[in-house]
Structure formats: structure tokens, C-alpha cells
C-alpha positions in Angstrom: -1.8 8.8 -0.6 -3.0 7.5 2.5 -5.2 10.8 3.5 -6.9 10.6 0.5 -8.5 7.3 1.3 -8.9 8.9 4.7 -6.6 6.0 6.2 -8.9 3.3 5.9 -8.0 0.2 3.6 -10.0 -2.5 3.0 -8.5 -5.7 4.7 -9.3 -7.9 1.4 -6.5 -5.1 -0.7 -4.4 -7.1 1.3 -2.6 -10.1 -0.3 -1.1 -12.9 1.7 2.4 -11.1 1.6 1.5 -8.4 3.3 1.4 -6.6 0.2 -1.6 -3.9 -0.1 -2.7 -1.8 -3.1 -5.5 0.7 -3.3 -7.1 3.0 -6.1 -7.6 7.0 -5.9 -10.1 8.3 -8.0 -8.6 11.4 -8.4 -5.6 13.1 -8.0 -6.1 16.2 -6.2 -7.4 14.2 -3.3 -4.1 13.8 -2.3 -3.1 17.4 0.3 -1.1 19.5 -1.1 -2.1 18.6 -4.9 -3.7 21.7 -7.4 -5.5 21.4 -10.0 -3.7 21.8 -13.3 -5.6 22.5 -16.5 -2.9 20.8 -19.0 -2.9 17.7 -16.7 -6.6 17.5 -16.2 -7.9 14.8 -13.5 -6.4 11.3 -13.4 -6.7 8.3 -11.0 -4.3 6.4 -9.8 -3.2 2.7 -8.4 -1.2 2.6 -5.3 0.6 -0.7 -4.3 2.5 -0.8 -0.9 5.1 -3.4 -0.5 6.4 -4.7 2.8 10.0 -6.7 3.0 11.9 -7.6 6.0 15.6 -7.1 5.9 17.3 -10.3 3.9 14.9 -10.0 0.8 17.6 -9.1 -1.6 18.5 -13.0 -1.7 15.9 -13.3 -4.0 16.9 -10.5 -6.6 20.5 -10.9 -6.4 22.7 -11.6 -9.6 24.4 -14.6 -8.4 23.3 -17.1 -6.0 19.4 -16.6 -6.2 17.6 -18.1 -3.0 14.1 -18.4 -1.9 12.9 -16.4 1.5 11.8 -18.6 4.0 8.6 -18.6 5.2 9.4 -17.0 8.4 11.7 -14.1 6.7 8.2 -13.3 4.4 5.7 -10.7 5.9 2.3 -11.5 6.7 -1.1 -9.8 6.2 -1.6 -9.4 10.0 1.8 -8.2 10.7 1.7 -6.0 7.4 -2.2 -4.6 9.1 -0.4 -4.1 12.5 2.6 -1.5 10.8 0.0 0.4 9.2 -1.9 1.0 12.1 0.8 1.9 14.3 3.0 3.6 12.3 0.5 5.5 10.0 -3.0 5.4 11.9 -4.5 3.9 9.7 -8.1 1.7 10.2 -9.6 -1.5 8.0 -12.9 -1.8 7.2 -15.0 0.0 3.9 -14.3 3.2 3.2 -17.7 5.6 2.7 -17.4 6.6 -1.1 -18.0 10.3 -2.0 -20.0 9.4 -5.5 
């Protein structure tokens, strides 16, 4: 989903999380996608969602506990893994329309 924003997010898709989401316009953007006829073209939303190890304190069953504010992932950290690990750059993406 990445390549077909060309790897560059906005930094304001960011929330204060770390969390990011982005929209593609179309579907067969994304390499490797055809075209098919009885599908048509459709959009979609893409949310990316970064958790440190420990999180599941917070969805458990039993024993529910908030994450402390050291265990939660920031936007600048969050920024810093997609850049290393997937390339990517921040800053506003040239639309094609």
C-alpha cells in the first residue's frame, strides 16, 4: 500500500500514538493489482497501527490495565520505523488529478 502513495505520508496522518492512516484513490495503484471488470475501481483507507510489546494489558479479559506513557509509541518514533524499515519520506505527496 505504501508504493502506491510512492512512500511519502503526510506527517499530519500521523496521530499522537504513532498511529498513521492514508487514503488510495484507487485500487490498481497498488503493484501487482489488475483490473477486474466485475469489481470495477474502488478506493480505499489504510490505517497503520504501531504497539510495543506489553499492549495486550489493555485488551485482556481479566485484569484490564492502562499502558504507561512510556510503553505508548510516539509520532516521532512511529516516523523514524517507517523510514528506516520501509523508506519511506514525509512531506505532500504530488497528486496525479
Amino acid at each position: 500500500a505504501l508504493d502506491a502513495v510512492e512512500r511519502t505520508l503526510n506527517p499530519d496522518s500521523f496521530d499522537h500514538h504513532g498511529n498513521v492512516s492514508f487514503g488510495i484513490r484507487e485500487h490498481i495503484d497498488i503493484p501487482g493489482t489488475k483490473y477486474d471488470p466485475e469489481l470495477g475501481v474502488f478506493g480505499m483507507d489504510v490505517c497503520i497501527t504501531f504497539e510495543r510489546p506489553g499492549y495486550r494489558i489493555s485488551r485482556r479479559k481479566r485484569r484490564k490495565s492502562r499502558i504507561p506513557k512510556k510503553q505508548r509509541v510516539t509520532k516521532e518514533e512511529a516516523m523514524l520505523i517507517l523510514k528506516k524499515e520501509f523508506n519511506v519520506t514525509f512531506g505532500e505527496r504530488k497528486r496525479k488529478w
